[in-house]
C-alpha positions in Angstrom: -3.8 17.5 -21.6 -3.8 17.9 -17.8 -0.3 18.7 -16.5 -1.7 17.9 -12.8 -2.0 14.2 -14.1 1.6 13.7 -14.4 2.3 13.5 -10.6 5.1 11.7 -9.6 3.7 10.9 -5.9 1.4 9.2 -7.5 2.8 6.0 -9.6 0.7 2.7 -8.4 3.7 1.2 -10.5 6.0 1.9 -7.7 4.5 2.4 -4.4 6.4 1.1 -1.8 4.6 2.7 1.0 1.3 0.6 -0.6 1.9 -3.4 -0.8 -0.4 -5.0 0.0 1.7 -7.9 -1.0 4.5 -7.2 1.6 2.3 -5.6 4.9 3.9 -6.6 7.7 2.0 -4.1 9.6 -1.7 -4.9 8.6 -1.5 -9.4 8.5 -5.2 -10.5 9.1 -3.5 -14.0 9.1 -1.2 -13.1 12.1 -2.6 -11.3 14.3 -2.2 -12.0 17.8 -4.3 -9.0 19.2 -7.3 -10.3 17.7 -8.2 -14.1 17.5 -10.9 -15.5 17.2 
């Protein structure tokens, strides 16, 4: 029993600063700066 495994920063439930479903900052299929 590891009480260092029971980090809250840590929940890949609910990350919001992760989605890769909703990254408006990082969209391979818009981006302008880079076309090919």
């Amino acid at each position: 029993m590891l009480p260092t495994f029971n980090l809250p920063t840590f929940q890949p439930s609910n990350l919001p600063t992760f989605q890769p479903s909703n990254l408006p900052t990082f969209q391979p299929s818009n981006l302008p700066t880079h076309e090919y």
